[in-house]
C-alpha positions as CSV (number, residue, x, y, z in Angstrom):
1,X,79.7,-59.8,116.9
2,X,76.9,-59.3,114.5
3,X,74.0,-57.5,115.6
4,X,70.7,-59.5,116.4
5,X,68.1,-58.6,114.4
6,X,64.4,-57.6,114.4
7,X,63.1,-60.9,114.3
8,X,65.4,-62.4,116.4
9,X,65.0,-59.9,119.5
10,X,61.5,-60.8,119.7
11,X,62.6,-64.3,119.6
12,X,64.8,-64.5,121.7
13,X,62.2,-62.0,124.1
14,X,59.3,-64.5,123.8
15,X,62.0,-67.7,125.0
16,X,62.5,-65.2,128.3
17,X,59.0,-64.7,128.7
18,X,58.7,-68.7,128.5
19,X,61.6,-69.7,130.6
20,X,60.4,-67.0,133.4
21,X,57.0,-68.9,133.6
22,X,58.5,-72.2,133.7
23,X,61.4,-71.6,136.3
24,X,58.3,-69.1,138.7
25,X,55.9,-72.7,138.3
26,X,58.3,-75.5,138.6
27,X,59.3,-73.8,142.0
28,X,55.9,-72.8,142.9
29,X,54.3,-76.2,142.2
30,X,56.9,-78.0,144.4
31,X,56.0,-75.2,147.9
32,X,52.5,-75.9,146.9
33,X,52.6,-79.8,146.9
34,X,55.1,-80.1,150.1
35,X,52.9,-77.5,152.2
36,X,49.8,-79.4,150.6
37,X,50.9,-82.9,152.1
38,X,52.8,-81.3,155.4
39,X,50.5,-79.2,156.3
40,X,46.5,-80.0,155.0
41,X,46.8,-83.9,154.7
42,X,47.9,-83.6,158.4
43,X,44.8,-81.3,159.6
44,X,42.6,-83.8,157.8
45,X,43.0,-86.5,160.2
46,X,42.3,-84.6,163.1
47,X,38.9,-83.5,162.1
48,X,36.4,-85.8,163.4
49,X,32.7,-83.6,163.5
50,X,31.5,-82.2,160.4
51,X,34.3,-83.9,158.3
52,X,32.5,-83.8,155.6
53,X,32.1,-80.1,155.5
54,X,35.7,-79.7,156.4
55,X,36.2,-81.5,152.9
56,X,33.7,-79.9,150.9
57,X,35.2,-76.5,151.7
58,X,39.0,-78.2,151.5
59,X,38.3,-79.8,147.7
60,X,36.3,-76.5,146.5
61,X,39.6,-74.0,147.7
62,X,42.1,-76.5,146.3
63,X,40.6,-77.0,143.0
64,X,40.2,-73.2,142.8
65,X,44.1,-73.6,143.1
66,X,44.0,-76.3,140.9
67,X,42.3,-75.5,138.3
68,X,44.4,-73.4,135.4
69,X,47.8,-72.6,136.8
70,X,49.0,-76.3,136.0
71,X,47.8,-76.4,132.8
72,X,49.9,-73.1,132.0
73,X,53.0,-75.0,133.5
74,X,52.4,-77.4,131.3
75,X,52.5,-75.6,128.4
76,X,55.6,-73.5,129.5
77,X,57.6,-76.5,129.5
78,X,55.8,-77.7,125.9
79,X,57.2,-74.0,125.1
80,X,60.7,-74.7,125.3
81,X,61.1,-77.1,122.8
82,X,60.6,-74.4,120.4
83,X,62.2,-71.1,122.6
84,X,65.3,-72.7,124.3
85,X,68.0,-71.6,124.2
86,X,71.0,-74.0,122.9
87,X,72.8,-74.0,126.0
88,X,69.3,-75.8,127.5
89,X,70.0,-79.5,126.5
90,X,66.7,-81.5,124.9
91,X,66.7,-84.4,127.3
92,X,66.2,-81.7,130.1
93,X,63.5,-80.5,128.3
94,X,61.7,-84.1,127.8
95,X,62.7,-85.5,131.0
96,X,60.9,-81.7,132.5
97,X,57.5,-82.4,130.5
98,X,57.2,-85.7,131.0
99,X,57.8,-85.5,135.2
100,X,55.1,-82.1,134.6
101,X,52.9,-84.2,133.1
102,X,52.9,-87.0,135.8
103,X,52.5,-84.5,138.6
104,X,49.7,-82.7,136.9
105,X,47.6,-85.8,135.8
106,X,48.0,-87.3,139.1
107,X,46.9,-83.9,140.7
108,X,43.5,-84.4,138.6
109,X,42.8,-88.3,138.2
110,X,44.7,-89.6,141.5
111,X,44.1,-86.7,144.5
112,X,41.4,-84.5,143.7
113,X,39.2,-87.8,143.1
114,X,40.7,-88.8,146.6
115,X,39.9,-86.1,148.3
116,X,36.4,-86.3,146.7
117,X,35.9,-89.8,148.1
118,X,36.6,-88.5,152.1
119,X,33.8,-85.9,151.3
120,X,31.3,-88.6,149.9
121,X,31.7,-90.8,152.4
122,X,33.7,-89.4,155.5
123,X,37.1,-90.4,156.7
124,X,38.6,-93.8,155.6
125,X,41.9,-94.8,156.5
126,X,42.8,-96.5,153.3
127,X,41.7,-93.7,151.5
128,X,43.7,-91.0,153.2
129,X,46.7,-93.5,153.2
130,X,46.2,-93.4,149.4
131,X,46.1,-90.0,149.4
132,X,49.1,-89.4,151.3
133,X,51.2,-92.0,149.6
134,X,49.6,-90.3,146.2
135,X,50.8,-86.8,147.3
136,X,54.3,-88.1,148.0
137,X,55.4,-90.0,145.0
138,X,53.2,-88.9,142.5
139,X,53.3,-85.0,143.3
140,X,55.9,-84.0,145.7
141,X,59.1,-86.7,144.2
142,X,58.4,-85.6,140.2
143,X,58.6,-81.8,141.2
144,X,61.9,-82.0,143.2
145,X,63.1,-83.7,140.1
146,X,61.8,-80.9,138.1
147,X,63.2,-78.3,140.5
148,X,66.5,-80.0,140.2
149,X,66.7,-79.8,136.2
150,X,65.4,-76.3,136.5
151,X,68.0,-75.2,138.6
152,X,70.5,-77.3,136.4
153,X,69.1,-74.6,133.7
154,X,68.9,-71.2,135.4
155,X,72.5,-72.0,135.8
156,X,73.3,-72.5,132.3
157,X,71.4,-69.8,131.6
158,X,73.6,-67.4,134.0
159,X,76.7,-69.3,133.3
160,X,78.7,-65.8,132.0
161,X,78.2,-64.3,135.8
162,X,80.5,-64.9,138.2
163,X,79.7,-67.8,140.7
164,X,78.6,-65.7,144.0
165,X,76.5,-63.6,142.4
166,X,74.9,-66.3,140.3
167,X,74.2,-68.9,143.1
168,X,73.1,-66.4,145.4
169,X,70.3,-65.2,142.2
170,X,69.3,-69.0,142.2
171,X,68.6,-69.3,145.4
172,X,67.1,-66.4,146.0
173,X,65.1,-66.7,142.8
174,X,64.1,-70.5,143.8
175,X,63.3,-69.3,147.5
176,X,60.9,-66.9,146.4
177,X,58.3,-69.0,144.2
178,X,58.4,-71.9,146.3
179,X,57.3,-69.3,149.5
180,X,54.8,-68.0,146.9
181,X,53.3,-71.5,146.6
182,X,53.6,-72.5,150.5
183,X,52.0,-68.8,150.7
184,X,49.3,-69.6,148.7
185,X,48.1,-73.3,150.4
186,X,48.3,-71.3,153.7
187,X,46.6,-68.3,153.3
188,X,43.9,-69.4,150.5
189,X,43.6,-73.1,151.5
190,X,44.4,-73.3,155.2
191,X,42.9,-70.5,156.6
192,X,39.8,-70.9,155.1
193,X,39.1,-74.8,156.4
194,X,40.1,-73.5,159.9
195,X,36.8,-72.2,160.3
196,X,35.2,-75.4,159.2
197,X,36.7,-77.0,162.3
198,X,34.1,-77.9,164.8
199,X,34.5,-76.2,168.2
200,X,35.0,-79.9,169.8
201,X,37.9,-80.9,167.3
202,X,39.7,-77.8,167.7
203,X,41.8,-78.8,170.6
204,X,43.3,-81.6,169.0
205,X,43.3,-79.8,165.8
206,X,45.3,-77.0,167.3
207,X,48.0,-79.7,168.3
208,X,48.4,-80.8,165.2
209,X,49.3,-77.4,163.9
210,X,51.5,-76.7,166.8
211,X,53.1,-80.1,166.1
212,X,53.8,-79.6,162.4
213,X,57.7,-80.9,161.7
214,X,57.6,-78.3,158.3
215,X,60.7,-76.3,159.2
216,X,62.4,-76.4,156.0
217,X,59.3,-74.0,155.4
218,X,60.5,-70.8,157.7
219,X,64.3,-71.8,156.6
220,X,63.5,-71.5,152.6
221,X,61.3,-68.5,153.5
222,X,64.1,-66.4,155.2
223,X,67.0,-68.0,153.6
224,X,67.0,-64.7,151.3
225,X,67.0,-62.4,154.3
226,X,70.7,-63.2,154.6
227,X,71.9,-63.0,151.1
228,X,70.3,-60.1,149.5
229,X,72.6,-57.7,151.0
230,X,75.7,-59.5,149.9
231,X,73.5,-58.9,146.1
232,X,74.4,-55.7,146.4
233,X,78.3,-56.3,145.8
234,X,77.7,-59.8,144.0
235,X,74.7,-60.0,141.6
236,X,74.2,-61.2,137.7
237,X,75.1,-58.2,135.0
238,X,72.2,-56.2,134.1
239,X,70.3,-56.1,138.0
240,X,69.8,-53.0,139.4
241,X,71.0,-52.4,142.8
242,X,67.7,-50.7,143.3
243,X,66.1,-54.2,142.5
244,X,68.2,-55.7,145.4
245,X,66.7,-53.1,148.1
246,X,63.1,-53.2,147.0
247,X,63.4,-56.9,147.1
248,X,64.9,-56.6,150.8
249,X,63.0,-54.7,152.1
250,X,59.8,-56.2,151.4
251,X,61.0,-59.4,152.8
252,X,62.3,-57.4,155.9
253,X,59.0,-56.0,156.5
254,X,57.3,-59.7,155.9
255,X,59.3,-61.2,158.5
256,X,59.0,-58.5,160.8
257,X,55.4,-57.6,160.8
258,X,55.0,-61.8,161.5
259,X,57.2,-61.6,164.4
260,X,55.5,-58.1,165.9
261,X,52.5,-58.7,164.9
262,X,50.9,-61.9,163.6
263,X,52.4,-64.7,165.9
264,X,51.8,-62.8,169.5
265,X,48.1,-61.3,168.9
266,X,46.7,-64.2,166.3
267,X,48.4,-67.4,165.7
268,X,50.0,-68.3,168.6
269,X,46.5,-67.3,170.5
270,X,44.9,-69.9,168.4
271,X,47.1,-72.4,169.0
272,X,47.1,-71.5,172.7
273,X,43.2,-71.4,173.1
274,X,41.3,-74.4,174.0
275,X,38.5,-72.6,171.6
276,X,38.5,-72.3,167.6
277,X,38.3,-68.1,167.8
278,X,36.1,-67.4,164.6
279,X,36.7,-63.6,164.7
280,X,40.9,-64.6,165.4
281,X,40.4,-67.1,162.1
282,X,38.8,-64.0,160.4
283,X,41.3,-61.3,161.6
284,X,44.3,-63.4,160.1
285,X,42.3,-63.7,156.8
286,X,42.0,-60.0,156.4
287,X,44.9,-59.0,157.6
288,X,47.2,-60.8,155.9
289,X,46.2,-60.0,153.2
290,X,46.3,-56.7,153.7
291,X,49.6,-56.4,156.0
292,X,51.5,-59.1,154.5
293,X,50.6,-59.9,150.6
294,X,50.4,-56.5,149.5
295,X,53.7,-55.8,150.8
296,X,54.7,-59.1,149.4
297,X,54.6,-57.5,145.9
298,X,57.8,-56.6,145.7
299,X,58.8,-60.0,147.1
300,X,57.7,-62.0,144.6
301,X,57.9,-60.1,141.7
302,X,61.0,-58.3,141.6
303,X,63.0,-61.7,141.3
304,X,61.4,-62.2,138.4
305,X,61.9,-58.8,137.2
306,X,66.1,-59.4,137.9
307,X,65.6,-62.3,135.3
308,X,64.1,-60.5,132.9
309,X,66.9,-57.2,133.3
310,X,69.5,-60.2,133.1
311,X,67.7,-61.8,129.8
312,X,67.6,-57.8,128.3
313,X,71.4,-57.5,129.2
314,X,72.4,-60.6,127.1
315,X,70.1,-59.9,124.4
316,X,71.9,-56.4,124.2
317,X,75.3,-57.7,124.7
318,X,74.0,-60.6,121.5
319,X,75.1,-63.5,124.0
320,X,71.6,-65.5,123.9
321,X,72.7,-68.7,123.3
């Protein structure tokens, strides 16, 4: 097979460099928007005393959250029109940007301006109706579309690997963004509103938290546990076995320093307490940071990093499509 050229490696690296921001996003945005509407819309209605503060500090966290990454999602997907590659078929492209560009509009003209109006004028059962109904359809049902077609993709794209070790790069791959973006609403969204709660809304609060129905959340954040070590016998051409360990092991240590550490001596204690513990609330901010999304480096970008060894591998072997 002829040899790619100048030109055409740094084509063909720039589509990589596209596709990798639009498959990390696409899976991000939908853990963000289920763990927004599962998890905060639900604390919402169980603040009663300062609601309004509870809001102000809830819309000025998630428009922080808000307020570039989509509009980089949307121009990964405006991206691939011009750096697909020809296995990628156009009407996933279009179908992609235009259920992006529903989700993102609707996060700026339908539920931030929602969430606005609970501030302004306290809680409004209508409102927050809208707001949930909002989330759902207009947020959470156009990115599990999205997430379908860009799983449809990342298997074209690996379609010269065998099937194990494909699938079990997908999942992992898919796994790991969306944990980044449940990740992200809990530890920069969540935790910060917690100690907005008033002291006399805390013990129903705390019940709502206890009684979140999310578990699809823990199963999609440990599903990798149990197939990175089968990676190491069945993975895409061109990862590193070294890649496979780091990756494991900073999801081991994840897990584990939750299960040893966070749940006995902070969160279940606030759950358990008939008190909202300020210094408990401020103990779980700084330390997971420090103990759990440091160490979750390695987590989140080394899947990324597989991609990128697999996209240098086919680019060697000429077999970009």
């Amino acid at each position: 097979m002829e040899k790619l050229t100048t030109r055409q490696t740094l084509h063909e690296q720039k589509s990589l460099w596209i596709m990798a921001i639009y498959f990390i996003l696409t899976f991000y945005f939908l853990g963000v928007f289920s763990s927004m509407h599962t998890m905060i819309y639900a604390e919402v209605a169980a603040v009663h005393k300062n609601f309004n503060n509870f809001m102000i500090t809830l819309n000025a966290v998630t428009r922080m959250l808000y307020s570039f990454i989509p509009v980089i999602m949307v121009l990964a997907v405006l991206g691939l029109f011009w750096s697909r590659p020809k296995t990628f078929p156009l009407w996933s492209i279009i179908v992609s940007a235009l259920l992006c560009l529903i989700s993102v509009s609707s996060t700026f003209y339908i539920i931030l301006p929602l969430q606005s109006k609970l501030s302004l004028y306290g809680f409004n059962t209508q409102v927050y109706q809208n707001l949930l109904s909002s989330s759902l359809y207009f947020q959470i049902f156009p990115a599990v579309m999205q997430v379908v077609i860009a799983i449809f993709l990342l298997n074209r794209f690996l379609s010269d690997s065998k099937f194990l070790g494909r699938w079990f790069f997908i999942i992992i791959f898919t796994c790991s963004y969306f944990t980044l973006g449940s990740s992200q609403v809990e530890g920069f969204i969540n935790y910060p509103i917690w100690l907005s709660v008033d002291l006399s809304d805390w013990v129903g609060f705390r019940d709502v938290i206890k009684n979140l129905d999310a578990p699809y959340l823990f199963f999609i954040a440990v599903l990798p546990l149990f197939l990175f070590i089968p990676m190491f016998w069945y993975r895409p051409k061109g990862i590193p076995k070294y890649y496979v360990a780091v990756y494991g092991a900073s999801l081991f240590w994840i897990i584990a320093i939750t299960i040893i550490y966070f749940l006995p001596h902070i969160q279940i204690p606030l759950t358990d307490n008939k008190e909202n513990t300020k210094s408990l609330i401020e103990e779980l901010m700084k330390n997971d940071f420090l103990l759990r999304m440091l160490y979750a480096i390695g987590y989140f970008i080394i899947p990324v990093a597989m991609f990128f060894k697999i996209g240098d591998k086919k680019i060697t072997e000429n077999i970009v499509e």
